[in-house]
C-alpha positions in Angstrom: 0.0 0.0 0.0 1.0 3.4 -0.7 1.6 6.2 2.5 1.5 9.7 2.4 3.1 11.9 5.0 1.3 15.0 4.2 1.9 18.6 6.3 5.0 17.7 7.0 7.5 19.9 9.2 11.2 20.4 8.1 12.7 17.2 6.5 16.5 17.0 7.6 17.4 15.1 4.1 21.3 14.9 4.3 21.1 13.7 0.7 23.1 16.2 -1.3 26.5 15.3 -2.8 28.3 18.0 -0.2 30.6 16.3 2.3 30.8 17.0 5.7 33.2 20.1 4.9 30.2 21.9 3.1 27.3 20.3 5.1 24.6 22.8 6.4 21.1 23.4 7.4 20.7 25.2 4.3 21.7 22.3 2.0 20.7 19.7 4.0 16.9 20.7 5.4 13.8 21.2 3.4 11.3 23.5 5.0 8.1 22.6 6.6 5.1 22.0 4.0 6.2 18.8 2.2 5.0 15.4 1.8 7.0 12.2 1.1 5.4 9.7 -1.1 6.2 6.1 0.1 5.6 3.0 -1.9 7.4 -0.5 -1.7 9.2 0.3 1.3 10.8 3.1 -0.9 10.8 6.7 -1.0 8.6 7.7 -4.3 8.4 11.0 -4.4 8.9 13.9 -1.8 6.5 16.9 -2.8 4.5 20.0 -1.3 1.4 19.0 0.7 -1.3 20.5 -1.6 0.1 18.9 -4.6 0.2 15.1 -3.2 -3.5 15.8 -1.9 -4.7 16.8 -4.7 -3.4 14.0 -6.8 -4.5 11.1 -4.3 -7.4 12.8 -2.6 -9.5 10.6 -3.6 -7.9 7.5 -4.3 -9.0 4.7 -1.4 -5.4 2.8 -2.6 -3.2 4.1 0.5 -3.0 5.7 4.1 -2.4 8.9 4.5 -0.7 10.1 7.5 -1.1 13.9 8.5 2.4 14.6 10.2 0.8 18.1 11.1 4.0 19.6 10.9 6.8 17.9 13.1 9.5 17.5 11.8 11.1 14.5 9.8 14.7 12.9 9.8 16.2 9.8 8.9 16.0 6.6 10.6 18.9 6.2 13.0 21.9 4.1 12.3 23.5 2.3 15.5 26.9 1.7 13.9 28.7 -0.5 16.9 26.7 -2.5 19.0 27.2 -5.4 20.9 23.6 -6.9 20.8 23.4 -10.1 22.1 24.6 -11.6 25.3 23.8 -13.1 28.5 24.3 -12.5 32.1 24.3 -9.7 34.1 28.0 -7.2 35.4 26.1 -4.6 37.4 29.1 -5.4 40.4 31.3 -4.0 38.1 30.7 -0.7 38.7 30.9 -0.8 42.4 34.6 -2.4 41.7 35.4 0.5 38.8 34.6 3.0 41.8 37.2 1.3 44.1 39.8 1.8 41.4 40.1 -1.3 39.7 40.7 -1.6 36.2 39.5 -3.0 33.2 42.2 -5.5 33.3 41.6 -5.7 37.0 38.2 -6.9 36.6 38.7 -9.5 34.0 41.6 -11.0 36.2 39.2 -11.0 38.9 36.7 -13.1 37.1 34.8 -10.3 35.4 34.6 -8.3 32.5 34.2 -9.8 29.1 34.9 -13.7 30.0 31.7 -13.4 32.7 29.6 -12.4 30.3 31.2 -15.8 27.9 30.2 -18.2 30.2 26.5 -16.8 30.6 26.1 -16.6 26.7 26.9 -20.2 26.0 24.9 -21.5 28.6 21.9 -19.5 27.3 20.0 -21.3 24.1 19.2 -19.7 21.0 15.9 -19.0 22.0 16.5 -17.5 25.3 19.3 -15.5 23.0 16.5 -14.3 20.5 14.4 -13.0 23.4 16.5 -11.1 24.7 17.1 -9.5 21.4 13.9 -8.5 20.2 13.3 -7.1 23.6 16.3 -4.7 23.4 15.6 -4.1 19.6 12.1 -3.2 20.4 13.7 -0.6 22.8 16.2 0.5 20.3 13.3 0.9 17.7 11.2 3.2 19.9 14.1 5.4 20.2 14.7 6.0 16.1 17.3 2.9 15.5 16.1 1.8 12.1 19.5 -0.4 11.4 22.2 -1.5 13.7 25.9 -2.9 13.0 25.8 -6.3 15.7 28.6 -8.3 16.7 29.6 -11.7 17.7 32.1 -11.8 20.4 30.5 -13.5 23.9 31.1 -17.5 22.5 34.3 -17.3 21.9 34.2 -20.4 20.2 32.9 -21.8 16.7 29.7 -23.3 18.0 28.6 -20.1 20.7 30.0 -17.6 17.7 27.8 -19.3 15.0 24.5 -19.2 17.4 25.3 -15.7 18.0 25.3 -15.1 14.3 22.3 -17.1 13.6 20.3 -15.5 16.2 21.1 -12.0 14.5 20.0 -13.4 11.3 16.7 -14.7 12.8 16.3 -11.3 14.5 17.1 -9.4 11.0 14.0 -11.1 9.3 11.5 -9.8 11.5 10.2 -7.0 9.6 8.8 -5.1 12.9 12.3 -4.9 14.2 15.3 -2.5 13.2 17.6 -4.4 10.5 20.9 -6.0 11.1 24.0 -6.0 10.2 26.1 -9.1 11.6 29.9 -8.9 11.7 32.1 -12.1 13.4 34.2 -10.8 16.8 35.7 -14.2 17.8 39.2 -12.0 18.4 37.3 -10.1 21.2 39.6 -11.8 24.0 41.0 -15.2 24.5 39.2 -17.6 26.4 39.6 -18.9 29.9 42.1 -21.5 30.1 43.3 -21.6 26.4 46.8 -20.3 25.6 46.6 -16.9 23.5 48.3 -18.0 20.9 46.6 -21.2 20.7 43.4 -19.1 20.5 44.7 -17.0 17.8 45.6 -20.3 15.7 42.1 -21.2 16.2 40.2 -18.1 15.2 42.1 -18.3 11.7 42.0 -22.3 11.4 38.6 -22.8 12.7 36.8 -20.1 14.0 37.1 -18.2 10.7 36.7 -20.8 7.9 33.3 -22.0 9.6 32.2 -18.2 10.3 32.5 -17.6 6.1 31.0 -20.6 5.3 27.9 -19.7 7.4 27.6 -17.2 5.0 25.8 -15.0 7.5 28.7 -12.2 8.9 29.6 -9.1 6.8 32.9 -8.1 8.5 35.0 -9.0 11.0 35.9 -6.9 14.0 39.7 -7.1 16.3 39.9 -5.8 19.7 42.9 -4.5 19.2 44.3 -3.1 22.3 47.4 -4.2 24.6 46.5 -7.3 27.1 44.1 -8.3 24.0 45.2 -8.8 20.5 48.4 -7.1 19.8 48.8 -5.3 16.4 50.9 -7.9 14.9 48.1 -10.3 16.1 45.4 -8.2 14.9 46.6 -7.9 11.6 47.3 -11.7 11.4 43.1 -12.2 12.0 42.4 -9.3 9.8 44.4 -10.1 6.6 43.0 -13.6 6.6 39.3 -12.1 7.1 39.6 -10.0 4.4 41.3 -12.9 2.0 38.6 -14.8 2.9 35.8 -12.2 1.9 34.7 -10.2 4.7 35.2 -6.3 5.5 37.6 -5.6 7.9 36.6 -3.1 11.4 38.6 -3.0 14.3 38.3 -1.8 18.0 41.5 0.5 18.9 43.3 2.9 21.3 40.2 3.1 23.5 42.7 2.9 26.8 46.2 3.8 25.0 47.4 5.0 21.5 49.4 1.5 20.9 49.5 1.7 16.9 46.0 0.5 16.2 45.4 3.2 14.1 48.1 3.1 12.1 47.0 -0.4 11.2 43.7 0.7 10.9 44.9 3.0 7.8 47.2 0.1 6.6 44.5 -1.7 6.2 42.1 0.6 4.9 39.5 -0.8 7.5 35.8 0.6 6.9 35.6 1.3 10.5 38.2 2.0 13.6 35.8 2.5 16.5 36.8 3.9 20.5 39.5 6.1 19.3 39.6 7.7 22.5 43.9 8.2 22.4 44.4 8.2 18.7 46.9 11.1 17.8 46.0 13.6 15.8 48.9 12.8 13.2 46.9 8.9 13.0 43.6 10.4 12.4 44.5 12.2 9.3 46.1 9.4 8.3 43.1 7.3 8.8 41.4 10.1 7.2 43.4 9.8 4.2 43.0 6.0 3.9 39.2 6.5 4.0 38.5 5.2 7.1 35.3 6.1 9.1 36.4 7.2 13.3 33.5 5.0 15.5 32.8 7.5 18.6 31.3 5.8 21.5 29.6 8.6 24.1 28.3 6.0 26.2 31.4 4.1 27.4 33.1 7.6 28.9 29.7 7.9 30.2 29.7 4.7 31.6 33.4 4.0 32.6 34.2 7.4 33.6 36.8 8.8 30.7 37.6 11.8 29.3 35.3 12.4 26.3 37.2 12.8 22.4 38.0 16.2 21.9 34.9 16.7 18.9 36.6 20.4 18.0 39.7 18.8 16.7 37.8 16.3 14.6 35.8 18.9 13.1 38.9 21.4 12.4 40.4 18.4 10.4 37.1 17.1 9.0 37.7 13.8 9.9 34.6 11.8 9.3 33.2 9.9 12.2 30.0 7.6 13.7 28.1 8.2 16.8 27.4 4.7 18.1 25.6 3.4 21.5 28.5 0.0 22.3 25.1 -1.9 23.5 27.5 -3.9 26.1 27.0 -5.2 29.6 28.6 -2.4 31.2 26.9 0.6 28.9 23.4 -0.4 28.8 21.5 2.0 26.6 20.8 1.6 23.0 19.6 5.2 22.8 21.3 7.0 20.0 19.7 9.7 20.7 21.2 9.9 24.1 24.5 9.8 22.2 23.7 13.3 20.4 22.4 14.5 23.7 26.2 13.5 25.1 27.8 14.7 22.0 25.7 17.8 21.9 25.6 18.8 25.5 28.8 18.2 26.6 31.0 18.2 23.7 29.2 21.2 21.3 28.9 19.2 18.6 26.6 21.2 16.5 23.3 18.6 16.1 23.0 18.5 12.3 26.8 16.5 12.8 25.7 14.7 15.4 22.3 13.6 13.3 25.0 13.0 10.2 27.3 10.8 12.1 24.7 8.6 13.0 22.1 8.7 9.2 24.0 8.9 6.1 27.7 8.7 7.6 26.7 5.5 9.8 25.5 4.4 6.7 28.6 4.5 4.7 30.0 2.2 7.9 26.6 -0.2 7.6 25.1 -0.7 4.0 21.2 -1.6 3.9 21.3 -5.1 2.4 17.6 -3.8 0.6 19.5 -0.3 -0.8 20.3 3.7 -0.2 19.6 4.4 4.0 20.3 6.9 6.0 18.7 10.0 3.8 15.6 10.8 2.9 15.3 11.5 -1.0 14.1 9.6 -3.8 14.7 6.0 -4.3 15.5 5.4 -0.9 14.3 3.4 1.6 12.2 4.3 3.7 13.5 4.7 7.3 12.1 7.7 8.9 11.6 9.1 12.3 8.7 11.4 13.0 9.8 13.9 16.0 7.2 15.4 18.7 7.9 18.5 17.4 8.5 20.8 14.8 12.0 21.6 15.6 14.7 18.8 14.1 17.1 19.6 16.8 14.8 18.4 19.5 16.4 14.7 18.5 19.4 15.4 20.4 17.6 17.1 23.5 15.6 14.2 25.3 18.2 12.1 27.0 15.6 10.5 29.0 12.9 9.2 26.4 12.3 8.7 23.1 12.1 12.5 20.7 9.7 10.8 18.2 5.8 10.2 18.1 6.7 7.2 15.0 9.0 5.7 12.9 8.4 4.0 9.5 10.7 1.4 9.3 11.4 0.2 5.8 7.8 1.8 4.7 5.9 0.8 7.7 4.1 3.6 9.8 4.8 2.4 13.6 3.2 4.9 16.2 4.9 5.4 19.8 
């Protein structure tokens, strides 16, 4: 059936050619008045109010929505999250307020392992639950598509079911879409040797992951104590040989030459980045590869936040992302821009960017063109509770939008 979204309120389209040296409101917003023409789970058309009512006024063939003049954006992209796992950390934080460290923890019986042990024993059903529930949540907030990982088996069988479950998630078509990417290299498993485990992930782990067929990428934690550099271009080389994108986790608690790999590598994605020199982002920059921000693990952990006015100076294009994880439990993104905006003046039209069409560049649609609104796209839109765009990034505490159409569905919150 075809939808109309008639009296709409500015449309932030973020669909000209400009990059994000030249992006602004004026090239990138359409003022209030509009209506967008959906059919097929596409964008058809996007034209003034009158016009489209007078055309299908009185055609019974589709549902006309009056938006009554709030304004319209694109379906949010979460570009890093860690969706599906067991178990439950919330000591943690008492123990991070004592002083321990990260490291600390996990020698302690914490930390990512914890969560391993709870994931395998949980079945793929109880796996799948827990999923939809949390993309339900993530829906209701704008998230229209979302990057997921692997990561919590640490071995073949638990990182297949992982991927599988995503998969099964990714078909529902009342849930945000997904794209899966394999994290076996997310740390080494209790009582196996490191370098045993690293032999594994490229002999066994890897070869069964591509014939599953179901992963786009593959994703290193490379950081010291986890996968060295060496190490992590070791996993990452054979990944790509073997078909898959490359994205990698770096420097989120030093600047130990991730990044410089990262550019090597020409990676689609280097996410954290909290002590990556400025000299390493250009050249990341240069090499095309997208800087993953994370707000909500400073938030959570306690860190200093990424100095955003030195990104912007040098242009350097980035993705706001939620790292759904066990010890940053929020898959708001717009609580991200509310971080990003609030605390570190990021102006919202970049925050909105890094997380629509520049997430997009980081998470392809498997169906087509996301993360604007223009013709031939697909349609993932959020409708706001007001007529103000910017009001996205100024409700940290519940959801900015009255609905979402989600790949050409009207869903009302």
């Amino acid at each position: 059936m075809r939808t109309l979204l008639i009296n709409c309120g500015p449309i932030v389209h973020l669909s000209s050619d400009d990059d994000v040296a030249t992006r602004t409101v004026d090239n990138s917003v359409i003022e209030e008045g509009k209506a967008i023409i959906i059919e097929d789970g596409v964008i058809a058309n996007i034209a003034p109010s009158q016009e489209v009512i007078s055309e299908y006024g009185d055609n019974s063939g589709h549902h006309t929505i009056d938006v009554h003049g709030r304004a319209v954006i694109p379906g949010l992209i979460d570009a890093h999250a860690h969706l599906l796992w067991s178990g439950d950390r919330s000591q943690e934080v008492r123990w991070r307020l004592e002083g321990k460290t990260y490291r600390d923890i996990s020698e302690m019986g914490g930390g990512i392992q914890s969560t391993v042990n709870a994931t395998r024993a949980s079945s793929s059903d109880e796996l799948q639950k827990e999923g939809y529930v949390r993309l339900r949540s993530a829906l209701r907030t704008g998230t229209t598509h979302m990057e997921v990982k692997s990561g919590y088996g640490l071995n073949t069988e638990t990182e297949l079911k992982l991927l599988e479950v995503a998969s099964a998630l990714s078909s529902d078509r009342n849930l945000p879409t997904l794209d899966p990417t394999w994290m076996g290299a997310h740390d080494t498993p209790k009582g196996m040797p490191h370098e045993a485990y690293i032999e594994s992930l490229i002999s066994e782990q890897l070869p069964s992951i591509v014939e599953q067929g179901i992963a786009r990428s593959a994703d290193v934690f490379c950081e010291p104590g986890w996968f060295s550099v060496e190490e992590s271009e070791d996993i990452l080389k054979e990944s790509k040989s073997s078909g898959l994108d490359l994205r990698m986790h770096i420097d989120e608690f030093a600047d130990s030459g991730g990044s410089q790999l990262a550019a090597e590598l020409k990676v689609q994605t280097a996410d954290h980045a909290y002590h990556t020199s400025l000299d390493d982002r250009l050249k990341m920059k240069a090499a095309g590869v997208i800087t993953g921000f994370l707000p909500g693990t400073p938030y959570a952990m306690g860190d200093l936040w990424p100095n955003m006015s030195e990104i912007h100076k040098h242009e350097i294009p980035y993705t706001l992302a939620t790292d759904f994880n066990p010890n940053c439990q929020t898959l708001s993104l717009p609580f991200m821009a509310s971080l990003m905006v609030q605390r570190c003046k990021v102006q919202p039209l970049d925050a909105l960017a890094s997380m629509t069409v520049t997430a997009a560049k980081s998470s392809p649609h498997k169906n087509g063109v996301h993360g604007i609104i223009r013709e031939g796209a697909i349609a993932n839109l959020n409708i706001l509770d007001s007529p103000h765009w910017e009001s996205f990034s100024l409700k940290p505490s519940h959801t900015p939008f009255s609905a979402t159409v989600l790949n050409g569905t009207f869903i009302s919150h």
